[in-house]
Each structure stands twice: as C-alpha cells, then as structure tokens.
N, C-alpha and C positions, 0 to 999 in steps of 0.2 A: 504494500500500500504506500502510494505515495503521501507524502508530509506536506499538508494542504497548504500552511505557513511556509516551507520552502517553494514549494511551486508556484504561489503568488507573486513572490520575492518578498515578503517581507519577513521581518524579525522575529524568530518566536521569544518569548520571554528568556530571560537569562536565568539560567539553571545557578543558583549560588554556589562557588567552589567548581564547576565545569568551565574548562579555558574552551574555546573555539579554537580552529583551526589558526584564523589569523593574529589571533591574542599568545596564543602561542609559539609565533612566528613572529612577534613583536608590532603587528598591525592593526591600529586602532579600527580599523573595519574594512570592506569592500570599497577596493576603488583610494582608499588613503593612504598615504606618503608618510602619516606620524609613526615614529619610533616610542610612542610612548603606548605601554599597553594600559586598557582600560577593562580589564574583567574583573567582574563583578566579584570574581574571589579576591579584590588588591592583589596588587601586584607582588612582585619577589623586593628582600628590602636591596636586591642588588638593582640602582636605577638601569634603565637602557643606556644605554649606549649612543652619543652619537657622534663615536670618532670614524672614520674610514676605516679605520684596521680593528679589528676586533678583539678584544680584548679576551685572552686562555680561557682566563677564570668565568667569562659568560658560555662557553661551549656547552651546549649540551641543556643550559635552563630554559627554563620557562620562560618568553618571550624573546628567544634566541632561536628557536631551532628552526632547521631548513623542511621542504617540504616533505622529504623522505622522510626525517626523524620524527614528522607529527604524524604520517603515516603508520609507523611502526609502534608510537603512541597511542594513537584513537582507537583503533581496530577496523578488522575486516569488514564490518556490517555498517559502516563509516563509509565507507568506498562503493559497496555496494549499493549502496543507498544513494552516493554520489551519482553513479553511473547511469542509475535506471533514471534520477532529473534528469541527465544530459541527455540520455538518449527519447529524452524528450522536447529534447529543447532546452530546457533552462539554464541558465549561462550564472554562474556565484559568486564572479571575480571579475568585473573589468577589468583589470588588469595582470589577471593571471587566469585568462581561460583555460578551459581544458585542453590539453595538447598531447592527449593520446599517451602520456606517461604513465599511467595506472593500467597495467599488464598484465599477462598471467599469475605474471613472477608476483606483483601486488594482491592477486588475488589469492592464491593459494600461500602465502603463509600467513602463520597465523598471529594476530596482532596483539600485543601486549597489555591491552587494558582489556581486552575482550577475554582473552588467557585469564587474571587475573578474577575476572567476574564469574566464568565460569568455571573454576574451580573452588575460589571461596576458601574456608577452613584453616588449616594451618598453611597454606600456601598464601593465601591473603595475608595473615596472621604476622608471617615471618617478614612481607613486604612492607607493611604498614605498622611493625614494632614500636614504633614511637607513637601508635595512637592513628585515629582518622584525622585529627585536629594538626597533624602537618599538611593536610591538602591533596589530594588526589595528582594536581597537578606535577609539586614538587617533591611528593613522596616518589612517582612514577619514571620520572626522567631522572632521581636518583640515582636509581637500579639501572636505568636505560643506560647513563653515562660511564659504569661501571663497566659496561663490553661494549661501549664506543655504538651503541644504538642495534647491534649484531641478534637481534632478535632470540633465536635458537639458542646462542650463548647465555644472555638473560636468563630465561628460563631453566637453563639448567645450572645457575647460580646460583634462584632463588632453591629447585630442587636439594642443592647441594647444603645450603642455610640451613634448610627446613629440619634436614636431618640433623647438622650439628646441634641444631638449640634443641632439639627433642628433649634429651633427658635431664636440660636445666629447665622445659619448657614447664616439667610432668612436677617441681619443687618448687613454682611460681618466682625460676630463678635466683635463688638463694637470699629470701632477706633478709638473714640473720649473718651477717657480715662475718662473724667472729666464730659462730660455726663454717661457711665455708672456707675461712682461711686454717681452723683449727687453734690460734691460737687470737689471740686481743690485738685488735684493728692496730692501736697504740705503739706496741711491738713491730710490725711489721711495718709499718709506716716510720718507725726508728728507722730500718734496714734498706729502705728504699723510699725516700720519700718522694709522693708525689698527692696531686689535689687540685680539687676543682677551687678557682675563684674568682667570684662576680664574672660581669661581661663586657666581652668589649663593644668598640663601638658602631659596629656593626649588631650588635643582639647576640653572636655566639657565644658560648662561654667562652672561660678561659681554662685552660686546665695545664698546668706547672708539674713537671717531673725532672727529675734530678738521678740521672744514671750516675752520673757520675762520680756518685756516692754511695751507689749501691754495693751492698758488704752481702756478697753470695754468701761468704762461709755462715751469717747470723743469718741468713735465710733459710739454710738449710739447717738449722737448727730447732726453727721454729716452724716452717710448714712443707709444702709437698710442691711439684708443679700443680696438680691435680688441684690445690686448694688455692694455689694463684688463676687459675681458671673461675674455678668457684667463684672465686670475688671478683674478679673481673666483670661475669655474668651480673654477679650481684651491683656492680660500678652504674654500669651502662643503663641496665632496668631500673634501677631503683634510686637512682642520684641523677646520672647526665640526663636521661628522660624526662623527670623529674624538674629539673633546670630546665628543659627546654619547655615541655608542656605548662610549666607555669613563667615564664617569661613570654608565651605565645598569647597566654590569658591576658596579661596585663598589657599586652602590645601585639593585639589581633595582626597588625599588619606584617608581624615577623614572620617569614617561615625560612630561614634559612637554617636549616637544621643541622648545621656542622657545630667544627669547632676549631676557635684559636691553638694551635699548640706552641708554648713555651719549655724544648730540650734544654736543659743545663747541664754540661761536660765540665763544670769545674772539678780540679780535684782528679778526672779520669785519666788513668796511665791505662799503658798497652798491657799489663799486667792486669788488669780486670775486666780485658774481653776476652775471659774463660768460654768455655763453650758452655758452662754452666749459667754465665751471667747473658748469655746470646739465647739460652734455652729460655732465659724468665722472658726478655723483652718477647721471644719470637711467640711465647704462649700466650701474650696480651696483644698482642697486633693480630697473632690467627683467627681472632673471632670478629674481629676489626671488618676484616680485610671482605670477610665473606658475608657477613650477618650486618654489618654495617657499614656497606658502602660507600663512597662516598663523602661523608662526614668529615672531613678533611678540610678547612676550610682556607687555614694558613698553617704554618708551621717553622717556627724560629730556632735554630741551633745557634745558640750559644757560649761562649767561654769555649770555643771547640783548641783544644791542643793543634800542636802544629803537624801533629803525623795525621792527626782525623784530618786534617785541613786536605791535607795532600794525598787522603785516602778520598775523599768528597772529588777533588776535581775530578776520577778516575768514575766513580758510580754513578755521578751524574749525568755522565755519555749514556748511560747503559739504559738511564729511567725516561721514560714516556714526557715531553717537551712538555706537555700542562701538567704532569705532576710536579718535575721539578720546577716548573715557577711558582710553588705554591710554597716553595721551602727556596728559606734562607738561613746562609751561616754565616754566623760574625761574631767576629774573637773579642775585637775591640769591645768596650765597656759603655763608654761613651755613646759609640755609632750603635750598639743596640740596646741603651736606655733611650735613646732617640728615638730608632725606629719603635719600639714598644708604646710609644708615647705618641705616636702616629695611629698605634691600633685600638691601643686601651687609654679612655681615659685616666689624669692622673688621680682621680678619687678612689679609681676602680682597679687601680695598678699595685701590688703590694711595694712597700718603703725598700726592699731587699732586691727591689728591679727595677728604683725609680721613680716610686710612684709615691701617694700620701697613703695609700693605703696599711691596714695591719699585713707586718713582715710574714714572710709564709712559716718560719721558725713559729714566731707566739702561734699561728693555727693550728699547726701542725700538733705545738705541744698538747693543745687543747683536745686531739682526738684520746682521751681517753675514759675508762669504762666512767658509770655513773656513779658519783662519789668520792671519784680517784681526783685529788686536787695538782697531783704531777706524776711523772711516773719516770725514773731510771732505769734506764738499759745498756746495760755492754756484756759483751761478750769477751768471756775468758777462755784462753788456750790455758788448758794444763798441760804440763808434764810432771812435775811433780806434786805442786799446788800452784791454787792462784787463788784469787780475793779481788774483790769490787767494795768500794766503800759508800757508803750512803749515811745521810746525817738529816736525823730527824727533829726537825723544832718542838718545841713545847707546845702542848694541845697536838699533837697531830700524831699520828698512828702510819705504823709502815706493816705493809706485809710483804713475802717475799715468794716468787717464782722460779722455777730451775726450766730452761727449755733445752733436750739434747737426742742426739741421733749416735751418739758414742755407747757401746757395747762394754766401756771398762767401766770397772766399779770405783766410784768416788763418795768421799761424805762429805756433807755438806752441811756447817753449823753456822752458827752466827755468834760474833764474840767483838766485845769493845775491842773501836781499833788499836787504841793505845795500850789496852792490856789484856792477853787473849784468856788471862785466865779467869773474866770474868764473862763468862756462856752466859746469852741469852736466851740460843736455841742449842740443844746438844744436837751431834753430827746425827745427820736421815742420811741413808743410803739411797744413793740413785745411780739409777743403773737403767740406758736404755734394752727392752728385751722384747722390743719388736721388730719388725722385717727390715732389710737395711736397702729397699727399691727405692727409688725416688719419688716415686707414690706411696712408702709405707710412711703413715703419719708418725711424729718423731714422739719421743714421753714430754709430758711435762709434770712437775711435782711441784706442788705448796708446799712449800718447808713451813712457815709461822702458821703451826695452829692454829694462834689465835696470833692478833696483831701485836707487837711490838709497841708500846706508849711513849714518844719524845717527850723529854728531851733528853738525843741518844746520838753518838757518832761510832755506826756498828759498822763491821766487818764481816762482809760474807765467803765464809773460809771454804774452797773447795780442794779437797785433798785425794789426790790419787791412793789406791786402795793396793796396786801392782809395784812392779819393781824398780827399782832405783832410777833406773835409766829406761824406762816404760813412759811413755805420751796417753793420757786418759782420751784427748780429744775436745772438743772445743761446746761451751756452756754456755745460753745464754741467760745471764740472768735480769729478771724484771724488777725492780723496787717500786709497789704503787704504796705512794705518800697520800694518807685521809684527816 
C-alpha cells in the first residue's frame, strides 16, 4: 500500500527520535542547501559542519552520512517502499532524484535497523545497552561506525556482544562492586588507580586512569583477571551508564555517548609492561572494544616516557586515520594542562591536571567501605619478615586485613612499633591454600578481631614460618582507620 502523505508530496508528521533520510545526511529538507539538521529528535551536541573538508570525528554520525550509509541504516522496507512511489511517479528530492542507484545489490541485503526490529530480545538489548534514551539514531550509527557501515560485519558484532555479556547479562552485571572484584573497591583502586570525573565540555564524561602506576604484583595479591572483568562489567553498567543517562536527563539535547579519556604514564618504566600488566589493560579494553563500540570520544596520553614516545610514532602507522586522530600524546606538562583546559572546563578539571577542581588523590582516597574514615595499603615482600606501620589517632579504631596468593606459611601479629614486646594482636597464621590459576581467587584474613582503639602507633609484623634463606612471597596489607 502506498503512503497516501508521500504520494501527495506532503509531510507526514514527524515521528519524535526518527531522523529522515535527509536529516541524516545533514539536510534540513527536500530541495535545501542548509547544513544544519532540524529533527525533531535535536540534533547531535557535535554542530554540523560547515568547512569544505570534513572533519574525522563527524564520519559516520548523525547528520553526516552519505546516501549509502543511511541506506544501510533505514532498512530494506525503506527502499522498497521508495521504489514502488517512483515507479509511480513520485519524485522526493529535487535535487537528488532517483538515479537508478538502489539495485539488486540494495535490495537483497539486509538492512540494519530493520535486523534490529526484527529480532528484538537480547540482540536489541546488547545494541541499545545504555538504554533507548541514547536515541535510535545515534545509538544505531554507533555500531554502524564500528565496521565502517559493512553491514554483514555489524551484525555479527553485535552476535558476537551478545554472547560475551551473557553470563554478566544473567547477574544484572555485577552490582556489588567488591564482590566482583573479590576484595574492597579501596584496595584495588590503591593498585591501579583510575575514575570517572565530572564532564567535559562537550557533555562526555571524563574518566582518568593512571597505568603508570599500576603495581601488578599488589594486584595479584588481591584479585583475579576474572574479577577485573567482573568490575569492569560492573564500571560500565552501573557508573559510566549511569553518568551518561542522567546527564542526558538534565540536558535532553546531549547524546553523545562517548567519553573523554585522560592516560597518565607518569612514573611508567619498560619494567612494568609485564605481560601480566598488558593482560589487566587488554581484559578492560576486550569488553570495550566489542560490547561498546564506539564510545571513544577523545583520548589524551600523557606524561608519556620517551621510549613510549618512540614506540607511538611506530603504532600509529599501523591504526585506522580516524582513530588515531582521536588520541593525543604529550609529554610536556604545560602543553597538556592546556590542551585539557581546551576540553574540560577549569571547575570540572581536577587541581592535579590543572584544573580548580578536587585532586583525583583526595577522590580516590575517598572510595572507601562505609565507615572507613581512611584506609592504608602496601604491600610487603617477605623473605624473612617484613612490617607496614600505621598510626592510629585518639577516638578512632583500626582494623586490619592480610590479602595473599603465596602458599608459604607466615604469622602475622600486631605489636607497638617502638616496642614489639608489647602485642596487641598475637601472631594468626596465614597461609594461602587455594589454586594458584590466575583465576583462582587469592585468601584474605582479618587478623583484628575486634578493632584496635587509638591512640596507637602499631606495627604489623609478618614473619616467614620456613627457612632462613626461604622468600614467603609478597602481602598485601589493608589498615581501615574508623
């Protein structure tokens, strides 16, 4: 049946959140010259464009794409529908008549919004993860932009999604932060820190990580790859989502649903791109890469060393021309509190990059459990012994944690620094005696039964149990101050 409002030529009413053909393509309507789109779902916060040369970062969005790319967007029953007006006559473009370009080849495959409708379920599910409130539009050319529009590709993207997030699908993604990592968010954000904060000036978040302070050996002391997966899932669903669907609320016009990235390599030597510390980054990027396409919005390396430096000139030949414009590296201090100050304002910039904002240290310190007014972490290498000192104020209570993947037997007491023969906790035995895979989760032991009461400057003494010249292996231990 033909569509009685197209066959007259006039306008059907405008679907809310549905782009047209030429709003898509950056054309305010039939027959117009403007670069500015006007659909009724507002536009992308990226404005149009109106230099000659096209700018990377527009490729592939909403009010950018070519006639092909909204082909492969709309769907088959789109065309179809096209064809039967023409072939009656009706003309929908002065200035872009039909020219016999909609083929075989256009008709038999199959088109990506129509795919997505008819399958529905966890295929929709996996496409539209951030919610329907990112927009059909720019939820859609997401995914699209992620195989360059290649349809068949697409689809067995989102196939391939669909199946990873399954079985975080089937645990509402883990939202118990400190169950999937296995041990206290606090801890592990010691060992790698990284975090979301405020947005920039575009509407995406910002989100700040710091490899280059990543301490693998305290990592593996205290969880698993498997449980940095876990949070990761638990990140994404239940934080950066989270950020974006309520910043989308407060500023309906938003939908760019990436995000700033700020790399920091300070600190990093060629001695901590173990293959163990390449295994964490590469298990937080894998779920990225597939289940969230896209989402990339800018990306800043920083404080980069001078071998990265001259390792970058080398991989950047090798990455995709619009991905590498999306990432910058810069050593200088100066040149990237500048550029920072270009993307994030300085209210919404932390002090430690720049900015007036809280340093991401005080934030950081602040992830800990409910109660915990600070919390101490390091990690001790024994060989024979070793000891971590913590000092507890008046009024305030400490207890204490042991996190370890070592198989030799050590005690562990607590005793005034200055004089050990005054015990506050006599020696616990700890001894890890579970699997030693890199998925077997490691022990952890409460040594303070009951909390400790400041005001105290104790010493937590860990003593190897084996022989003289025996290595127990490496401890981590937690002090949370109440």
């Amino acid at each position: 049946m033909v569509d009685s409002a197209a066959a007259n030529g006039s306008a059907a009413a405008p679907n809310p959140g549905v782009w047209s053909a030429e709003e898509l393509m950056g054309r305010a309507g039939a027959g117009s010259t403007s670069s500015t789109v006007t659909s009724s779902q507002q536009g992308s916060v990226r404005k149009m464009s109106k230099k000659s040369v096209a700018d990377p970062l527009d490729w592939g969005m909403p009010g950018h794409l070519t006639k092909e790319e909204v082909d492969v967007f709309r769907g088959q029953h789109r065309i179809l529908r096209r064809l039967t007006l023409l072939a009656h006559g009706y003309s929908f473009c002065s200035t872009h008549p039909y020219d016999g370009t909609y083929t075989t080849q256009h008709l038999s495959q199959m088109k990506f919004r129509d795919e997505v409708e008819k399958r529905g379920g966890e295929f929709r599910n996996t496409i539209y993860s951030f919610g329907d409130i990112e927009g059909e539009a720019f939820c859609l050319t997401r995914w699209l932009r992620a195989r360059k529009y290649k349809l068949d590709e697409v689809i067995k993207m989102v196939e391939e999604a669909t199946e990873v997030r399954a079985d975080a699908r089937k645990v509402d993604f883990y939202p118990n932060p400190e169950e999937a990592l296995g041990c206290e968010v606090g801890v592990f954000m010691a060992q790698y820190p990284q975090l979301y904060h405020s947005v920039a000036k575009n509407g995406c978040p910002v989100f700040i990580s710091k490899p280059g302070v990543l301490n693998t050996d305290g990592m593996e002391c205290i969880t698993t790859l498997d449980g940095i997966l876990k949070f990761h899932w638990h990140v994404m669903i239940h934080d950066y989502k989270m950020r974006l669907v309520k910043h989308k609320e407060e500023n309906p016009d938003f939908n760019n649903f990436q995000c700033v990235t700020i790399i920091d390599l300070e600190h990093l030597s060629a001695s901590q791109l173990s293959q163990r510390a390449l295994s964490i980054i590469k298990t937080q990027t894998a779920i990225d890469s597939v289940c969230f396409p896209e989402t990339m919005n800018r990306t800043l390396v920083i404080n980069a060393p001078r071998f990265f430096s001259m390792t970058w000139g080398i991989i950047k030949g090798w990455i995709d021309p619009r991905t590498a414009s999306k990432i910058e590296l810069i050593s200088s201090r100066k040149t990237w509190e500048a550029r920072l100050r270009e993307l994030v304002d300085e209210d919404q910039l932390p002090s430690d990059y720049g900015g007036k904002d809280t340093a991401t240290t005080t934030t950081l310190a602040k992830e800990v459990p409910e109660g915990v007014l600070k919390q101490h972490h390091q990690l001790v290498h024994v060989r024979s012994s070793g000891h971590m000192t913590v000092e507890v104020p008046a009024g305030n209570e400490v207890d204490v944690m042991i996190y370890t993947r070592s198989t030799s037997k050590v005690s562990v007491s607590i005793v005034n620094d200055s004089d050990k023969k005054v015990v506050y906790v006599p020696a616990v035995a700890v001894q890890h005696t579970g699997g030693t895979g890199e998925n077997d989760k490691p022990s952890r032991v409460l040594i303070t039964k009951q909390r400790l009461k400041g005001p105290l400057k104790a010493r937590v003494l860990i003593e190897s149990k084996g022989g003289r010249f025996s290595t127990a292996g490496n401890y981590m231990v937690a002090a949370s101050i109440y």
